[in-house]
C-alpha positions as CSV (number, residue, x, y, z in Angstrom):
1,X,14.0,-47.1,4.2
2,X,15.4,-49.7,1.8
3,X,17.7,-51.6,4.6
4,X,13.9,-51.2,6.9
5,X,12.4,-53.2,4.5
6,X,15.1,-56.0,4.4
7,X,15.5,-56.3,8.0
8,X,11.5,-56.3,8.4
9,X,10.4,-57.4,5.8
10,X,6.8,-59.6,6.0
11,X,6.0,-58.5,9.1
12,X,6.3,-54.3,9.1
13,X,2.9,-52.7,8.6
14,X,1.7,-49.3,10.0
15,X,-1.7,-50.9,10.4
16,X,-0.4,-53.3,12.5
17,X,2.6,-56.0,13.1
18,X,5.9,-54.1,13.5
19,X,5.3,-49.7,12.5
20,X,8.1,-48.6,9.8
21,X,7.5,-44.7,11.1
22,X,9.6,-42.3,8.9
23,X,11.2,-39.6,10.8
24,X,13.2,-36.0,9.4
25,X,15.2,-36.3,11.9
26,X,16.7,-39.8,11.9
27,X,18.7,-40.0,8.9
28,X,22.2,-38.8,7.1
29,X,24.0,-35.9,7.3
30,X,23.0,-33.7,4.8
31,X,25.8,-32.2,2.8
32,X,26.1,-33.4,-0.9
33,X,23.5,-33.8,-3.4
34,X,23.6,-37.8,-2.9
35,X,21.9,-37.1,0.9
36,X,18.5,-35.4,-0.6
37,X,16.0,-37.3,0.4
38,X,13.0,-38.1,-2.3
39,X,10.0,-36.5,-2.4
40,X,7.4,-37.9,0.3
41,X,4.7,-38.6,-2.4
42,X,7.3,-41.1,-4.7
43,X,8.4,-42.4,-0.9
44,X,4.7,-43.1,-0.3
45,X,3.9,-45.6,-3.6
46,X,7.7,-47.2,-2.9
47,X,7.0,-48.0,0.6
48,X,3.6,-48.4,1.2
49,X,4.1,-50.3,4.8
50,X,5.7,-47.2,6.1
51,X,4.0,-44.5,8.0
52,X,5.2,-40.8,6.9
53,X,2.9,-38.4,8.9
54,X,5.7,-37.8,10.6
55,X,7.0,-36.0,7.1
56,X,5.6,-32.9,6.4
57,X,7.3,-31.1,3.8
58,X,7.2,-33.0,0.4
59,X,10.5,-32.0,-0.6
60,X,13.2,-32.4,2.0
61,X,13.4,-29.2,3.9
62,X,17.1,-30.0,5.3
63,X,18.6,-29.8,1.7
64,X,16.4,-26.5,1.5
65,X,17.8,-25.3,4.1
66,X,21.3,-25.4,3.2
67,X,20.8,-24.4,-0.8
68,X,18.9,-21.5,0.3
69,X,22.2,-20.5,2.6
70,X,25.2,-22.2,0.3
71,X,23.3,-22.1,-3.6
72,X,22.4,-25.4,-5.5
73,X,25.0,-28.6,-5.2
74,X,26.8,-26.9,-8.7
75,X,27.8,-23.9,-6.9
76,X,28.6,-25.3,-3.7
77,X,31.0,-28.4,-3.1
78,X,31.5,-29.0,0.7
79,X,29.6,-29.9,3.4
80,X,26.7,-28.5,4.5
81,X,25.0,-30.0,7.6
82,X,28.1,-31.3,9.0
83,X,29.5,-27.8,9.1
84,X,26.5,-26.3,11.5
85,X,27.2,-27.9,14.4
86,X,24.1,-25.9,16.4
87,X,21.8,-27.3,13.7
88,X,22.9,-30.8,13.7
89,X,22.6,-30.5,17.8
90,X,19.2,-29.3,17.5
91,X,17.7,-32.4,14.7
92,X,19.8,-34.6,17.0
93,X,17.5,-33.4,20.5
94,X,14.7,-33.7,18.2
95,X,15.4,-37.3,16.7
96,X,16.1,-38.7,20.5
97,X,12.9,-36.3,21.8
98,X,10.8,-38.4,18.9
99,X,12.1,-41.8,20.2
100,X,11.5,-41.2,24.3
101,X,7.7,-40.1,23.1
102,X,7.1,-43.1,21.3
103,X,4.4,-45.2,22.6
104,X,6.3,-48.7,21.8
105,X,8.9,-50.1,24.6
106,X,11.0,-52.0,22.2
107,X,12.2,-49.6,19.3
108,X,14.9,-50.2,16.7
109,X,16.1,-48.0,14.7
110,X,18.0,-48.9,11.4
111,X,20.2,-47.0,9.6
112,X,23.2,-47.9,7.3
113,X,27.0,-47.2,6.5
114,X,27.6,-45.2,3.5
């Protein structure tokens, strides 16, 4: 969301100009504690231009996911996500489904290196 805002910065609004839509599925790997995403609400007041309807578990239900499986980042040390390979098919169906839906004909979609 952070390198979103640089690259559109000005003129990104979801009430109109260029929509910042926040998707679950288009984002990191989750496998160490550094990958959790923030809670929506604290997402919501830092990023006000961005449009999170599209999120609707408060807490990030990926990271759930695997903690429920492996036990809390303390207990387990490897990956998670990246390990599941049927899982990270499935969000990756699901992130390309979300784009081919969209209404918009131009659609960029910015992610970073770690």
């Amino acid at each position: 969301l952070q390198t979103a805002k640089l690259c559109f910065d000005g003129v990104a609004h979801p009430e109109g100009g260029i929509p910042l839509i926040a998707c679950e599925h288009w984002r990191e790997t989750v496998n160490f504690l550094s990958d959790v995403r923030r809670e929506t609400g604290f997402l919501r007041t830092e990023f006000p231009h961005v449009d999170f309807k599209y999120l609707v578990h408060d807490d990030d239900p990926i990271w759930s996911k695997y903690e429920d499986k492996f036990g809390d980042h303390t207990e387990y040390e490897s990956i998670r996500e990246s390990g599941d390979g049927i899982a990270l098919e499935k969000r990756t169906r699901a992130a390309w489904k979300f784009v081919a839906e969209r209404p918009e004909k131009s659609i960029a979609i910015v992610s970073h290196s770690a």
